[in-house]
C-alpha positions, 0 to 999 in steps of 0.5 A: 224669801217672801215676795215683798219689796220692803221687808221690815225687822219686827221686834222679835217676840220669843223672848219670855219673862216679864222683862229682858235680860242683858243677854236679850237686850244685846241680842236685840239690839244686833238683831235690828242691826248688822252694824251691832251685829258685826262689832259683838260678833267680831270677837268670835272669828277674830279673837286675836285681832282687835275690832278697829270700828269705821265709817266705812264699815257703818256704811257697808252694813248700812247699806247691806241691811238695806237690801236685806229690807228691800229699800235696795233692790240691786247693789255696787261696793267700791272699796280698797282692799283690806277693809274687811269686805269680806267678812262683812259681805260674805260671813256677817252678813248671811249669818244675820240675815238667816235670824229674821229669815232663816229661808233665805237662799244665798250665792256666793263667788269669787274670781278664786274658789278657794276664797269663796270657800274660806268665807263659807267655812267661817260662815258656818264657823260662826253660824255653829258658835256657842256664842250664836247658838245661845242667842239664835239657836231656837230659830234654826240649827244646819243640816247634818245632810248637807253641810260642806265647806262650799254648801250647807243648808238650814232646817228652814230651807235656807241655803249658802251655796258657793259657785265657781266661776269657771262653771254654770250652777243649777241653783237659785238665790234670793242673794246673788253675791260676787266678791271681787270677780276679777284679780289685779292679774285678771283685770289687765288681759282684755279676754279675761275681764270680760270672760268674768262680766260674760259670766256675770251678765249670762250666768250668774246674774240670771240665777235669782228666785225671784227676778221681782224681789231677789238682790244682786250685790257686787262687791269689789276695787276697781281696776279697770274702767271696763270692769264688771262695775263700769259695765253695770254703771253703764247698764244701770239698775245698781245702787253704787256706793263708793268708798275711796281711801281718800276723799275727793269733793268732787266726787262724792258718794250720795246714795238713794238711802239718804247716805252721803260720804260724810268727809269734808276735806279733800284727802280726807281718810277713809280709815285712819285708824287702820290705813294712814297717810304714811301708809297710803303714800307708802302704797302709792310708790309700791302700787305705782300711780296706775293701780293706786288709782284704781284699787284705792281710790276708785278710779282707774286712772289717776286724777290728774290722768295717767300716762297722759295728764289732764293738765297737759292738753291745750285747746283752741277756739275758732278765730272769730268766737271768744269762749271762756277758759277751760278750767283743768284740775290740778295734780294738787286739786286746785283747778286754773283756767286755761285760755284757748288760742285762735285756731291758725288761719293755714297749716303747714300740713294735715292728714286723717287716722282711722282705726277700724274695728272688725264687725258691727256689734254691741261688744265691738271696738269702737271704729275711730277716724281723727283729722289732724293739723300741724303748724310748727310744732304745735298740733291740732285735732280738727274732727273726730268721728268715733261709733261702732260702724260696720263696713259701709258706714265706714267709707261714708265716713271716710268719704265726709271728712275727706270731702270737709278736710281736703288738705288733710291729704295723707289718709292713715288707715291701720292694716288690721280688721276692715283696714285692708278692705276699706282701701280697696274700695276707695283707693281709685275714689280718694286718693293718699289712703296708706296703710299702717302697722304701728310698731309697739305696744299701745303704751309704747306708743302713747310714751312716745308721744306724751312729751309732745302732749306734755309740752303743751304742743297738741291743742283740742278744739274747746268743750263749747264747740265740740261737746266730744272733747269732755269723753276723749279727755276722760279716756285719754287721761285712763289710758292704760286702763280706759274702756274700749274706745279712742284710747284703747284703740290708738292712745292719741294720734300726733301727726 
């Protein structure tokens, strides 16, 4: 691929005769674009299946076709599955490409190798079409040396390789293309999900020609809010476009081309020629709200939150500071105020929550300590102190909200990690340090929790005076599906 950070379509000039024939024009017209390349290809690998046009499928292409011409360098695809992705990515896509830059180099995978396989096989399928070959075959034919399910290459040098996941490769691409790097399975175990962003960020990610002018491109749902989208959101450097199957205002994707998602009305669909409202909500029940959420809309928790919801928190204010009600969206997009009430003046009872973490690194558990209050049956989170630390952060932080809170008497730390030698080391300095083993499993132990919190008896100190509270909200309201953090560590601690 040419070195050029834009790279324009010139009208094409091998055409002879004075004036274009039909044929010429059709061709030139889906040689300047995917979109039209997609909708007169369709009949050639789904014969038997009706071409059912879409916003999404005009936006994917859109900004596909971007990358190809340089005015994307890097990008994310959020979108439900059975929206023809992979057709559109890993079959139309190449195959387009390859009549204006037959040199291109490709790299494909998948979280299955046989996927990968089945989209190079119809690659080539349609690169080897009759159908193709009348309106390109003067630009390149494949070679007969190296033409295989998982690799084949042009007479113009140009390639598509498939790479495994579960191995490194030796090869180089101008496109580095990954389609869905997780399963639904894959995505719930912690190892195996960042297994595939490891794989992502070490391997596959480093294989381009050019570091200056080559393309990444992620295409996948969500399932998970540490998943390889929400690692590389963190990181930056990706244009994301993200396509839920029902629109949400509050959240809609602008994209750095000028593209904006056109919907108007919350709820809006995405395809309704193909996925109707009876259909989604059929979804909804069989999926359940956790991976609907995720899978279809893009978010891996459900708006109104998950096993915990948004509109379920209460909040607080100092006594002596009037703040303004905490507008909360509803279940049903509305958004109604909620007033914070004095915080009490003395508690019946407190007591401090830590969950340690086992080292100090980047990829590490995040060290999380709250100071909670009770007074009745209503409780209150005074602080919370949540960074990676390494061992003797740690005892300073303990030490600080100690000497801050000194009626918070009982000092919970659990028995895993740094917990063992946290109270060793402070057990003849501060006094009540206990150590814990919570029975169960973390989504065991937020149900048992959650009807407290439902109702309205756990109150968070207002957004105003404690800017933590907006980021605990957001991972309380993930949880199952939160990153690693508050909430994947401990749910909520309710004294």
């Amino acid at each position: 691929m040419p070195k050029r950070t834009e790279r324009s379509i010139k009208p094409v000039q091998s055409w002879s005769g004075p004036a274009f024939s039909r044929l010429q024009l059709e061709a030139e017209k889906m040689r300047r674009s995917l979109y039209e390349s997609v909708k007169q290809a369709w009949h050639v690998l789904e014969p038997a299946t009706r071409f059912i046009d879409g916003m999404y499928l005009q936006a994917i292409c859109e900004h596909l076709q971007a990358v190809s011409e340089g005015r994307i360098r890097n990008l994310i695809i959020n979108i439900p599955p059975g929206h023809t992705k992979s057709l559109l990515t890993a079959v139309f896509w190449p195959a387009w490409v390859w009549i204006y830059h037959p040199e291109a180099r490709w790299l494909f995978s998948s979280h299955r190798v046989d996927l990968a396989i089945r989209d190079s096989v119809k690659c080539r399928r349609l690169i080897e079409s009759p159908w193709y070959r009348k309106r390109w075959g003067d630009r390149y034919r494949l070679s007969g040396d190296q033409n295989q399910k998982d690799r084949f290459e042009n007479t113009r040098t140009g390639y598509r390789v498939v790479v495994p996941m579960s191995a490194g490769t030796g090869e180089r691409g101008d496109f580095v293309v990954v389609d869905d790097p997780h399963s639904v399975e894959q995505a719930e175990s912690d190892t195996e999900r960042r297994g595939a962003i490891e794989w992502w960020n070490g391997s596959m990610a480093t294989r381009l020609n050019h570091f200056s002018a080559g393309h990444k491109v992620v295409i996948m749902q969500r399932l998970h809010e540490a998943d390889l989208t929400g690692d590389l959101l963190d990181k930056g450097g990706y244009e994301h476009l993200c396509l839920p199957a029902e629109f949400a205002p509050d959240r809609r994707c602008v994209t750095s081309i000028g593209w904006s998602d056109p919907r108007q009305d919350r709820g809006e669909l995405l395809w309704p020629q193909k996925f109707s409202q009876a259909d989604l909500d059929g979804l909804k029940k069989t999926l359940g709200s956790y991976r609907y959420a995720a899978q279809f809309q893009q978010r891996p928790a459900p708006a109104e939150g998950g096993i915990f919801k948004r509109h379920w928190l209460r909040y607080y204010r100092p006594a002596n500071l009037e703040l303004p009600p905490v507008q909360v969206r509803m279940p049903d997009g509305s958004v109604q105020s909620f007033v914070a009430v004095p915080l009490p003046e003395q508690f019946d009872e407190g007591a401090q929550s830590w969950d340690p973490a086992f080292k100090n690194l980047e990829t590490s558990d995040y060290v999380v300590g709250q100071v909670w209050a009770a007074k009745g049956a209503d409780r209150f989170l005074l602080d919370q102190v949540r960074e990676r630390m390494d061992m003797p952060r740690m005892l300073e932080a303990i030490r600080a909200l100690s000497a801050r809170y000194p009626f918070a008497a009982a000092k919970f730390v659990e028995d895993r990690a740094n917990g063992p030698a946290v109270i060793a080391s402070l057990k003849h300095e501060i006094p009540g340090l206990i150590p814990v083993n919570p029975e169960g499993g973390k989504i065991a132990r937020a149900a048992a929790v959650s009807p407290q919190i439902e109702a309205g008896n756990v109150y968070l100190p207002h957004p105003k005076i404690a800017p933590w509270v907006d980021a605990l909200i957001e991972e309380i309201a993930s949880f199952p599906n939160a990153a690693s953090g508050v909430t994947q560590n401990r749910p909520v601690v309710v004294t």
